[in-house]
C-alpha positions as CSV (number, residue, x, y, z in Angstrom):
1,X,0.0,0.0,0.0
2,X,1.6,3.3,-0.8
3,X,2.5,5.6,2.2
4,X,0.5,8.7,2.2
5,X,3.4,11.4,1.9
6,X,2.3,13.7,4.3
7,X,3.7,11.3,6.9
8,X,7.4,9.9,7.5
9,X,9.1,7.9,10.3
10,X,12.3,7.6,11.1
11,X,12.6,4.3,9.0
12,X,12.3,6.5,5.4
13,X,15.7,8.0,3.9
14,X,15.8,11.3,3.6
15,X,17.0,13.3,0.9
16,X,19.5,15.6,2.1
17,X,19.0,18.0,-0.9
18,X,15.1,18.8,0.2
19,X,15.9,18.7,3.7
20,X,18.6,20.5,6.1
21,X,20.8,18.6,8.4
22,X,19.1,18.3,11.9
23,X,20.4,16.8,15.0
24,X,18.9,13.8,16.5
25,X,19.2,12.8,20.1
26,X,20.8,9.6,20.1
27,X,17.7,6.6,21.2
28,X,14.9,8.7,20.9
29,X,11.3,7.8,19.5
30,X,10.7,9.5,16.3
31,X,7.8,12.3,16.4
32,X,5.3,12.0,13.9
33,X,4.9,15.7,13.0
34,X,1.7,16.7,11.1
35,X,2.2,18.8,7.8
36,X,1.3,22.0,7.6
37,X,-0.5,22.8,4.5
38,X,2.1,25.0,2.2
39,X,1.5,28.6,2.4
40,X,2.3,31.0,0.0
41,X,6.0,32.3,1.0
42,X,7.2,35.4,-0.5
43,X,10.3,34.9,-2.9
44,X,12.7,37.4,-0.6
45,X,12.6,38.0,3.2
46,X,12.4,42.0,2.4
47,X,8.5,41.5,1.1
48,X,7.2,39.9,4.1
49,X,4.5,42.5,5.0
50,X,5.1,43.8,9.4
51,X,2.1,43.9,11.2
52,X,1.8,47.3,13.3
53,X,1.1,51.1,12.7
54,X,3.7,51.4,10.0
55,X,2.7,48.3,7.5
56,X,5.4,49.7,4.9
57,X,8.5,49.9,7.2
58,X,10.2,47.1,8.4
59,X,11.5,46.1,11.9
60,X,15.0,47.1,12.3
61,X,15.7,43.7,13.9
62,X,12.8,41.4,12.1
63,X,15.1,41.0,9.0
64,X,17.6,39.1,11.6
65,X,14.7,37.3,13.7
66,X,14.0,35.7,10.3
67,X,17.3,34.4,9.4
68,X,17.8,33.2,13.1
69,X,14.4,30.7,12.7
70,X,15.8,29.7,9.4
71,X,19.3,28.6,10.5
72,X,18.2,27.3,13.9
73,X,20.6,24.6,15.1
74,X,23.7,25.9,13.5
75,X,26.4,28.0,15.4
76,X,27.1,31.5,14.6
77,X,29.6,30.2,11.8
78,X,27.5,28.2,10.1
79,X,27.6,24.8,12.0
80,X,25.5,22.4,12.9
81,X,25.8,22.4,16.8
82,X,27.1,18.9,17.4
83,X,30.1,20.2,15.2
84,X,29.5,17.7,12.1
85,X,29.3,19.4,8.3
86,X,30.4,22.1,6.4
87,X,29.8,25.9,7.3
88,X,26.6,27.1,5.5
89,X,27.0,29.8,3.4
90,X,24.9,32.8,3.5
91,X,23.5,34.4,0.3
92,X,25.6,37.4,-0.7
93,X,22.5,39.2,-0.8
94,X,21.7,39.0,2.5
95,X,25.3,40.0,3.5
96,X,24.5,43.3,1.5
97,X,21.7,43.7,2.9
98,X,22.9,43.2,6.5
99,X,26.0,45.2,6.4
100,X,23.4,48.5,4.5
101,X,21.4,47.7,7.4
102,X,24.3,48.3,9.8
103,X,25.3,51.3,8.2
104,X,22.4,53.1,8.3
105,X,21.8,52.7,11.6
106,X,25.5,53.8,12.4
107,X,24.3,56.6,10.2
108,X,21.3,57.0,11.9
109,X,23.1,57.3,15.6
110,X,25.3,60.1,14.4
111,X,22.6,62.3,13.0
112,X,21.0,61.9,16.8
113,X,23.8,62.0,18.4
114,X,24.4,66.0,16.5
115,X,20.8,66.7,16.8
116,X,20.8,66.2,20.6
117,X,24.3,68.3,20.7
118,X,22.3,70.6,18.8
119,X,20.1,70.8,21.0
120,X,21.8,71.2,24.1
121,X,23.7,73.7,22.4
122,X,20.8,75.9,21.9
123,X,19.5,75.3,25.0
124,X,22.8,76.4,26.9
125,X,23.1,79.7,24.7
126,X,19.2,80.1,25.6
127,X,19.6,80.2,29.1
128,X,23.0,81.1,29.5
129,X,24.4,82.8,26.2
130,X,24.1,86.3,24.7
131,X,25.0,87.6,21.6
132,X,27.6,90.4,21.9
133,X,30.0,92.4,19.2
134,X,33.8,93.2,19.4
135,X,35.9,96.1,20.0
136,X,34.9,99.6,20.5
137,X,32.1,100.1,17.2
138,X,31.5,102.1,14.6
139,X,29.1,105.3,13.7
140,X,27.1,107.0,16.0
141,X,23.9,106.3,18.2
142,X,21.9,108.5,20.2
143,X,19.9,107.0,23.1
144,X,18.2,108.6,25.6
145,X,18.0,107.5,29.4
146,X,14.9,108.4,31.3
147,X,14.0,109.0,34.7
148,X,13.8,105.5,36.6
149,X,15.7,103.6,33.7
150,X,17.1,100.7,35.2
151,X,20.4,98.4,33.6
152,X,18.2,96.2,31.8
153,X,15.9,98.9,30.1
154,X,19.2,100.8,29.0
155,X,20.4,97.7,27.9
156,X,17.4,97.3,25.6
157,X,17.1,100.5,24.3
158,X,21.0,99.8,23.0
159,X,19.9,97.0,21.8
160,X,17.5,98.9,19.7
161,X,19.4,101.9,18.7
162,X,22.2,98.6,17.1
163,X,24.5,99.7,20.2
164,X,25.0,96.0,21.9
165,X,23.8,93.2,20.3
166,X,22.0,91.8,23.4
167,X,20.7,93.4,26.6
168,X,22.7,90.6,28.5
169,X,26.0,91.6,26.9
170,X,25.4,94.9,28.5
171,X,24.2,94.0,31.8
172,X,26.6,91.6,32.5
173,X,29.7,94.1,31.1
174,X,27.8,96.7,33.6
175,X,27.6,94.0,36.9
176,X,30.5,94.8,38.9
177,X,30.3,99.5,37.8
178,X,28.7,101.3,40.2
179,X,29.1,104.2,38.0
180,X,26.1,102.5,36.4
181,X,24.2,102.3,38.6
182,X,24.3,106.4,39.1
183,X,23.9,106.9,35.5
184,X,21.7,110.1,35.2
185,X,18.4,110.5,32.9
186,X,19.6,112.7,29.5
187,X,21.0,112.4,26.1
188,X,24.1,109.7,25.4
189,X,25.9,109.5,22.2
190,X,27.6,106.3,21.9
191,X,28.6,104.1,18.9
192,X,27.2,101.0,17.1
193,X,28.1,97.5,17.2
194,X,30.1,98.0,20.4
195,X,30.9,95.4,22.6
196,X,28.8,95.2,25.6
197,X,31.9,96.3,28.3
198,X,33.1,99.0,25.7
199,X,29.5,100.6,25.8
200,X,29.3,100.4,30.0
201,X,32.7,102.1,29.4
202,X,31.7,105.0,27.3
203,X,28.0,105.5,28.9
204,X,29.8,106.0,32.2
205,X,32.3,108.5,31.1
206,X,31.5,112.6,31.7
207,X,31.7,112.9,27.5
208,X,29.0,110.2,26.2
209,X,26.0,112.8,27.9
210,X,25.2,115.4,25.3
211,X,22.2,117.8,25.1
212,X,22.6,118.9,29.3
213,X,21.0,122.3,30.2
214,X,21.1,123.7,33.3
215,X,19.7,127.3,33.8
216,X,19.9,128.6,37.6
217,X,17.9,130.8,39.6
218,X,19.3,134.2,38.9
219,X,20.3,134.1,35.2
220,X,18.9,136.4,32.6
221,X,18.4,136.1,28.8
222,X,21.3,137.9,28.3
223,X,24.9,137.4,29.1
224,X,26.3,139.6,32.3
225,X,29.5,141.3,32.4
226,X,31.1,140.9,36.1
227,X,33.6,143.9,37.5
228,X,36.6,141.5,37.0
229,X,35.8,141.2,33.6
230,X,34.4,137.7,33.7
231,X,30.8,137.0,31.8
232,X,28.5,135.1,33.5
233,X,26.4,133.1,30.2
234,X,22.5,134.0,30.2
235,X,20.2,131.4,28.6
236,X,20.5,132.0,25.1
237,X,23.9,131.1,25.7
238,X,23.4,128.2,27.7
239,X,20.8,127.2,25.5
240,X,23.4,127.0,22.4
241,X,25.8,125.4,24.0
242,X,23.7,122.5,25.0
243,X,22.6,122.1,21.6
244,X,26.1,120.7,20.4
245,X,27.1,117.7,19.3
246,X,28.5,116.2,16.5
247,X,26.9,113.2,15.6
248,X,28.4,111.5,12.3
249,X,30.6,114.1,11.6
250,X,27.6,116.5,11.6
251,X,27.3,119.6,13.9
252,X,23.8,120.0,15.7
253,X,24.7,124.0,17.2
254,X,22.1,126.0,17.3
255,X,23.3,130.0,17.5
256,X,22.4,132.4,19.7
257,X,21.2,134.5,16.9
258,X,18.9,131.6,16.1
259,X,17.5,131.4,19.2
260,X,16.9,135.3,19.6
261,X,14.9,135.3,16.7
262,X,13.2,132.5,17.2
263,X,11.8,133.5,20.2
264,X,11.3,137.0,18.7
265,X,8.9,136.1,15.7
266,X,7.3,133.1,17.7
267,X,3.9,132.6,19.0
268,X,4.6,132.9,22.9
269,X,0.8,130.9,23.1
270,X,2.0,128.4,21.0
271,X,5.4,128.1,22.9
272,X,3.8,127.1,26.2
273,X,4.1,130.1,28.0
274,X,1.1,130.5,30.7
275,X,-2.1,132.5,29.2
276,X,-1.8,134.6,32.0
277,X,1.7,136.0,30.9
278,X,0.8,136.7,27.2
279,X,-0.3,140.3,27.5
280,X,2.2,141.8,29.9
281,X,4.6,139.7,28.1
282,X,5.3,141.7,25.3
283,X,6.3,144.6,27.2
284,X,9.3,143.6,27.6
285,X,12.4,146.0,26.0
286,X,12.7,143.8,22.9
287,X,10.7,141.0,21.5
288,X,13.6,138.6,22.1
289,X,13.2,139.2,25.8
290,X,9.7,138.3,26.3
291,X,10.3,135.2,27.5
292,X,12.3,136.5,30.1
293,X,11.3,135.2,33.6
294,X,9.3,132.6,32.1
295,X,12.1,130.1,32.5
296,X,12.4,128.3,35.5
297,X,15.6,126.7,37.2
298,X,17.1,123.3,36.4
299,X,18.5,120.4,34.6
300,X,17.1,120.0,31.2
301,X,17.7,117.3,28.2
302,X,18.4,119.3,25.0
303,X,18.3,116.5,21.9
304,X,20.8,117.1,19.4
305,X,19.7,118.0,16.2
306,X,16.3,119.6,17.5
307,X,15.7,122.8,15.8
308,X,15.4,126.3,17.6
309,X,11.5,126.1,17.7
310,X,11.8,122.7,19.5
311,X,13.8,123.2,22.1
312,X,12.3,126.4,23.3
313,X,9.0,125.1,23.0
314,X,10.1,122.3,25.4
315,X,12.0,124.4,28.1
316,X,9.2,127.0,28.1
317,X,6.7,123.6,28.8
318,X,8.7,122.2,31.3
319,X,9.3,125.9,32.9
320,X,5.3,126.6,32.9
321,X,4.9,123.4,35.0
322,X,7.5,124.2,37.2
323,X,6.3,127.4,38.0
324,X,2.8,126.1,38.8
325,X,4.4,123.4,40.8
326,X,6.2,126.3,43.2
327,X,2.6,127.8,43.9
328,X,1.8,130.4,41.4
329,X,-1.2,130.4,39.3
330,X,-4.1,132.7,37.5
331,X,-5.4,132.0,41.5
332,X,-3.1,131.7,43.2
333,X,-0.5,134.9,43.4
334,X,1.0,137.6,45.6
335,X,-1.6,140.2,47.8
336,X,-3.3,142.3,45.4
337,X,-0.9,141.1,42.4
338,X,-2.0,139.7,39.5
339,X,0.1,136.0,38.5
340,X,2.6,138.1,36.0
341,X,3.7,141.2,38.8
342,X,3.7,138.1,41.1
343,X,6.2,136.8,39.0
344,X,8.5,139.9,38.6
345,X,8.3,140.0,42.4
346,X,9.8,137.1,42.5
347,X,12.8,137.9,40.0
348,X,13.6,141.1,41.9
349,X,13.5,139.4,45.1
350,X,16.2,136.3,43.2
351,X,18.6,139.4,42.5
352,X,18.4,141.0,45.5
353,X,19.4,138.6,48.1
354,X,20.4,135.4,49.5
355,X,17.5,132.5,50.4
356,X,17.5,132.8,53.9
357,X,16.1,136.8,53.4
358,X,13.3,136.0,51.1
359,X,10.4,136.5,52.7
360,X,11.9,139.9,54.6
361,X,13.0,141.2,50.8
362,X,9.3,140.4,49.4
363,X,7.9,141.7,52.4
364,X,9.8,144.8,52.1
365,X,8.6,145.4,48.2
366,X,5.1,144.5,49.3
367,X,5.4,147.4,51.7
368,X,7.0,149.8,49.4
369,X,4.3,149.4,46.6
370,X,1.5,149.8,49.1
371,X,3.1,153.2,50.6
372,X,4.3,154.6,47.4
373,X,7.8,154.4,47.7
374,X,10.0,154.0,45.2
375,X,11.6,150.6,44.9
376,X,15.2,152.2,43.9
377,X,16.9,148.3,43.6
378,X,20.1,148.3,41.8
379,X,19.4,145.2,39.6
380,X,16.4,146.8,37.9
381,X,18.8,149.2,36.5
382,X,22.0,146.7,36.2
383,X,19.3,144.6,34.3
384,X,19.0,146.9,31.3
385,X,23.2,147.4,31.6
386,X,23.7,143.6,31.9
387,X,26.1,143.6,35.3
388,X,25.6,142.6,38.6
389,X,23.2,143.9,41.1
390,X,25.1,145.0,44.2
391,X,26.3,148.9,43.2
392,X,25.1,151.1,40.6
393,X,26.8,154.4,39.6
394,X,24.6,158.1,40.1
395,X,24.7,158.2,36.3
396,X,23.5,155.2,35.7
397,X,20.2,155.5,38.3
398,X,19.9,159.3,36.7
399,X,19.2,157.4,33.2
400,X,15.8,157.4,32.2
401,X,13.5,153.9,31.3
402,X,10.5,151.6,32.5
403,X,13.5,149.7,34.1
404,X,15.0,152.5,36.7
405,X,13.5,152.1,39.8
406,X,14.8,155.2,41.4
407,X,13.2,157.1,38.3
408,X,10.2,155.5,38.5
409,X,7.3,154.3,40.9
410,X,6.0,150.9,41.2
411,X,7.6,147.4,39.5
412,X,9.0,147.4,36.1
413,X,7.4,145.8,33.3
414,X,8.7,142.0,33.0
415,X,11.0,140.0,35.3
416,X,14.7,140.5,35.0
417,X,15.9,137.1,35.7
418,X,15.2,133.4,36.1
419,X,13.0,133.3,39.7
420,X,13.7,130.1,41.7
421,X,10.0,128.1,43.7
422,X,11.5,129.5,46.7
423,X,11.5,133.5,45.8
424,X,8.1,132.7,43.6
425,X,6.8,131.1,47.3
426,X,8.6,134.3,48.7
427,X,6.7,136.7,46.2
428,X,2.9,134.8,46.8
429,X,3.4,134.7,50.8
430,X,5.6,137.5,52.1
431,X,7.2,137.4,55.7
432,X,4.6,139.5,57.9
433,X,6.2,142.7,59.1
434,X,6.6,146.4,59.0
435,X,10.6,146.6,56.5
436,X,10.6,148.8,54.2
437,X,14.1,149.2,53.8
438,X,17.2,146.9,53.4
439,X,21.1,146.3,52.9
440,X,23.8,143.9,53.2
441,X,25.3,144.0,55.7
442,X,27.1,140.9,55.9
443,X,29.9,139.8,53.7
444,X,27.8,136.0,53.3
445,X,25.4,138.0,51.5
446,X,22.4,138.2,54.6
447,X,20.9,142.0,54.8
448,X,20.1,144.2,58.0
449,X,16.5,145.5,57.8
450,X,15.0,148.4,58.9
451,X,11.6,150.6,59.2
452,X,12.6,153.8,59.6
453,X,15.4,155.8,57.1
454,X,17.1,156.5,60.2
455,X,17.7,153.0,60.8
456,X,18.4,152.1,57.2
457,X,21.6,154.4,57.4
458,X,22.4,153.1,60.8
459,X,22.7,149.7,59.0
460,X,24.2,151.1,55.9
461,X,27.2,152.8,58.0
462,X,27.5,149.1,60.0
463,X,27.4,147.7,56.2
464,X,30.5,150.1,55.6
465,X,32.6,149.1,58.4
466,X,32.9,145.3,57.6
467,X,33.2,146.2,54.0
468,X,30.1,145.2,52.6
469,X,28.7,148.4,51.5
């Protein structure tokens, strides 16, 4: 009877061409093993199909996994594991394919390994890094530091103007400078593309501010001549100088002449001056002094390259505010004065004497208005001759104009100098008492004061004999 083929003892020969060596334990029953009905088996081990998310993409190891079921039994050379037979040989395909398969995954490990330095990289210049130039720079920058700025807002607005290249570079160059930590509000000219220690360096020395105006009480419009020869600068002057720079080898001066006729032929409304000072403002001597008195005390930022009209407009703003800040307004003045007379009360008393005798010297001109007295101050009339206010000569009090207070009665028509908030609170609330006449008496500039005339020259003859008077 034939054998059905499908089964086989140990009994049949085997063909070693159809089947592959296999070790058998030595007096063992033979297994009968059922067959398997033949399955379709693709012609290379690259088209079997992986089950998964990704049916297109192979395992990395399932390539292997197959070879290792085919080749079961056999060493790692090729041998059968009891040692007997010739090495198998693999399929030069397969060792093409295996050794492409190693070297993209070497590949593969180098392109992470680069991404994750990369990464780390970024990550450390993130956190830690800043960008930051080189050397000293190039071309000019104008930046402007305002009031409460701290290190890292100045860094940033370097960083905008192309100073630094990051705000980091700047505060960390600036850490360990206390200088800039003091750094005042104003104009800086500094240079682009400057390292962030070379920019600390420049914004912290007395050259990089630019534009710095500072008028004090006491100054007038016009320059004054002193007895040693000496001028004392007035604010047009001040105001030119404060206007120069030279940014990219370009001069920003503005002239005095520029300024006189600026404020001249401007609209004082339009300026910023107060409404209550545009009438009695034009009586001033010449149209270039009507701003005269209107300009308070301080420190203020002049931008180079601002034209004449700009930075007058802004100092007469700033001055109007100031002015309303020390007390003086359309309703709030001197006793029976109206805001503008309060406000030449207050220049005469600033040129008259020291701050300690304020409210005595505004008490006294209170007194001499109401009575009828002539005023008769020496820096009414020095005001017209632009010199100082202690002496004047017989011929100059014996000139005639609205300015000579021994000529004439009353106060004279503008203020003659810049007031400061403590003579304006001087001029709005004068000392009580019953002065009406003063000198200096002492050589720190404090006066004696009197009510009588007889006591007046009594303190004129003591002002003599310490050589005051």
């Amino acid at each position: 009877m034939p054998r059905d083929p499908r089964f086989a003892d140990a009994s049949m020969p085997r063909d070693p061409r159809t089947q592959p060596p296999r070790r058998q334990p030595a007096e063992q029953p033979t297994e009968v093993i059922p067959t398997v009905p033949e399955a379709h088996e693709p012609e290379h081990p690259d088209e079997r199909p992986i089950d998964g998310l990704f049916e297109d993409e192979y395992d990395e190891y399932g390539e292997y996994e197959d070879y290792d079921d085919e080749y079961d039994g056999y060493d790692e050379d090729g041998y059968p594991v009891d040692g007997a037979g010739p090495p198998v040989d693999e399929p030069p395909a397969k060792k093409t394919r295996k050794k492409r398969k190693r070297a993209i995954g070497w590949i593969a490990a180098v392109l992470v390994l680069v991404l994750l330095s990369g990464g780390a990289w970024f990550g450390y210049q993130k956190i830690f890094g800043y960008a930051d130039y080189d050397g000293s720079g190039e071309g000019d920058a104008l930046v402007q530091v305002e009031q409460g700025d701290t290190t890292s807002a100045i860094g940033a607005k370097l960083t905008d103007a192309g100073v630094v290249a990051s705000t980091r570079a700047f505060v960390k160059a600036g850490a360990e400078n206390t200088a800039l930590s003091k750094i005042q509000q104003g104009y800086y000219l500094l240079r682009q593309h400057m390292s962030g220690e070379s920019a600390v360096d420049l914004i912290t020395s007395p050259t990089a501010r630019v534009g710095r105006l500072e008028i004090r009480p006491y100054t007038q419009f016009d320059d004054i001549t002193q007895p040693d020869g000496k001028v004392t600068p007035g604010v047009f002057s001040l105001m030119s100088k404060a206007s120069c720079a030279t940014v990219n080898g370009k001069s920003t001066c503005i002239s005095v002449d520029q300024l006189r006729k600026t404020v001249a032929d401007a609209d004082l409304k339009a300026l910023g001056a107060p409404d209550w000072a545009l009438a009695d403002a034009g009586k001033a001597l010449s149209k270039d002094k009507r701003l005269e008195g209107l300009i308070a005390p301080g420190v203020y930022d002049v931008k180079p390259g601002w034209s004449a009209t700009e930075l007058i407009t802004d100092l007469v703003k700033q001055s109007a505010d100031a002015i309303q800040a020390a007390g003086l307004t359309a309703q709030n003045t001197g006793p029976g004065m109206s805001p503008y007379q309060t406000l030449i009360i207050a220049s005469l008393i600033e040129r008259e004497a020291i701050t300690p005798d304020f409210g005595k010297i505004s008490r006294v001109i209170y007194n001499r208005l109401s009575q009828r007295i002539r005023l008769q101050l020496d820096s009414t009339v020095n005001y017209v001759l632009d010199r100082p206010t202690l002496l004047t000569k017989p011929e100059d009090r014996a000139k005639s104009g609205p300015y000579n207070t021994y000529a004439n009665y009353g106060l004279p028509p503008t203020p003659i100098a810049v007031p400061s908030a403590d003579a304006i609170k001087a001029a709005v609330s004068p000392t009580p008492g019953d002065w009406a006449y003063f000198v200096k008496c002492e050589k720190d500039g404090h006066s004696c004061f009197a009510v009588t005339n007889d006591q007046h020259n009594e303190n004129k003859h003591l002002a003599e004999q310490r050589g005051v008077y």
